[in-house]
Steps between C-alpha positions, in 0.01 A plus 500: 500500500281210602434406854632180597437225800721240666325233701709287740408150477777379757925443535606614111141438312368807439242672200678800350203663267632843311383554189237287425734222547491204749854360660538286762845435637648192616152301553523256781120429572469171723484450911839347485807494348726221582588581849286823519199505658293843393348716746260683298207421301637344173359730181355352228672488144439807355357544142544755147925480579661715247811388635658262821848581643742297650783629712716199534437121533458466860213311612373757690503723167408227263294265580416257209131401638403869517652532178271238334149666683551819279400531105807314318473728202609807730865623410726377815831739528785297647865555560735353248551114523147487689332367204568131568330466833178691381471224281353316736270755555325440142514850414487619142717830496782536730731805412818477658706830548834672679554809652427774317297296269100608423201322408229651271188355581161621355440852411698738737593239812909460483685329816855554524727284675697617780820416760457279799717408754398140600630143487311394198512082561171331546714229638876430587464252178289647260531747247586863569353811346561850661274642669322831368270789607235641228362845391146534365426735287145570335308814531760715564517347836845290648436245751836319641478168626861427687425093497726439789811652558735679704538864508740611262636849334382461167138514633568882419570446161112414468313714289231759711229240610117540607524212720746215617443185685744433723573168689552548854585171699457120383283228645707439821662610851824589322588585140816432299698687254307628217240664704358809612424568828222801617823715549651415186182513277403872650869585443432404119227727459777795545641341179181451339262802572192343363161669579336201616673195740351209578676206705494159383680164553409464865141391773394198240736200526668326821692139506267279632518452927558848511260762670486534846777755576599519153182614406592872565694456108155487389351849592846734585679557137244683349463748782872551583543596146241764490624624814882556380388582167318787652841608626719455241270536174177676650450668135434113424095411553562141670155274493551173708202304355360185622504224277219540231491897536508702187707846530422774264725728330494791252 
């Protein structure tokens, strides 16, 4: 099988290489986001996509302006009814799938679409398309990319996984429903069993004004994971990675 690498580029964006392929999930690339100010250096639009994911069609998971700064000839993998807002996007190929449903892209890169539990609205009055997680497959390698989501018992109905990227808090003091916590995300990992963990979803993004004694939301998911991971998975090799930092796997 052929190694792969995952490189964290900050809350949901992250580089999943397996296979000779490139995907990069749920690309939101700029300093801010509406209210959002980020917190880390913002990356810069990475090129040769075989493929971009998006979870769900929440601005902090698709961000139209990021959208537009990557090739528009890349293959964009949305959930169903998603289409009509990445029109305004300008991309070229947007594939829209359910759960259970799997894209062939290329020669040997599938992603299958997977259960999330998360309020899928991008606003109280716009339209609504449920939220999904994704498997990559290429290489004989399975990365799983949760999106956002709660923890939930079909998470062991995965198939056996090299790696999984798992959100672990939000961009706030407090999180609502739909989430997963440190707790909850190491407590997934007992109904995952991948080799490979890496946290994501948290220590890039808070509303502007807030730092100061907030600021603690930046730096503490990551670790607090790792640390109850260690108890409740330790089979599980957890990497917290800085934003930027590429984590190898074979």
């Amino acid at each position: 099988m052929a190694p792969g690498a995952l490189t964290w580029l900050g809350h949901a964006t992250t580089l999943v290489e397996v296979g000779g392929a490139r995907v990069l999930t749920d690309p939101v690339l700029r300093g801010r986001i509406a209210h959002l100010r980020r917190h880390a250096p913002a990356p810069a639009a990475p090129r040769a996509l075989d493929a971009i994911l998006v979870s769900h069609l929440h601005r902090d998971h698709l961000d139209l302006p990021s959208l537009r700064a990557l090739d528009p000839a890349v293959p964009v993998i949305v959930p169903r009814g998603a289409a009509p807002v990445l029109r305004r996007a300008r991309r070229r190929d947007v594939r829209e799938v359910d759960v259970g449903d799997a894209v062939e892209i290329g020669d040997g890169l599938r992603v299958l679409a997977v259960d999330a539990d998360h309020d899928p609205r991008r606003s109280p009055f716009e339209r609504r398309a449920r939220a999904l997680g994704y498997i990559v497959e290429a290489g004989g390698r399975r990365v799983y990319f949760a999106g956002d989501t709660a923890l939930f018992a079909g998470m062991a109905d995965l198939p056996a996984l090299d790696a999984a990227l798992l959100p672990v808090w939000g961009y706030g003091p407090t999180m609502g429903p739909g989430h997963m916590d440190p707790e909850q995300a190491a407590e997934a990992l007992t109904l995952l069993r991948p080799r490979l963990a890496v946290p994501i979803h948290w220590g890039t993004f808070l509303p502007l004004g807030l730092r100061g004694r907030h600021g603690h939301v930046l730096q503490t998911p990551g670790p607090s994971f790792a640390a109850r991971a260690a108890e409740l998975a330790p089979e599980v090799r957890v990497v917290v990675a800085a934003p930027g930092e590429r984590v190898d796997f074979d």
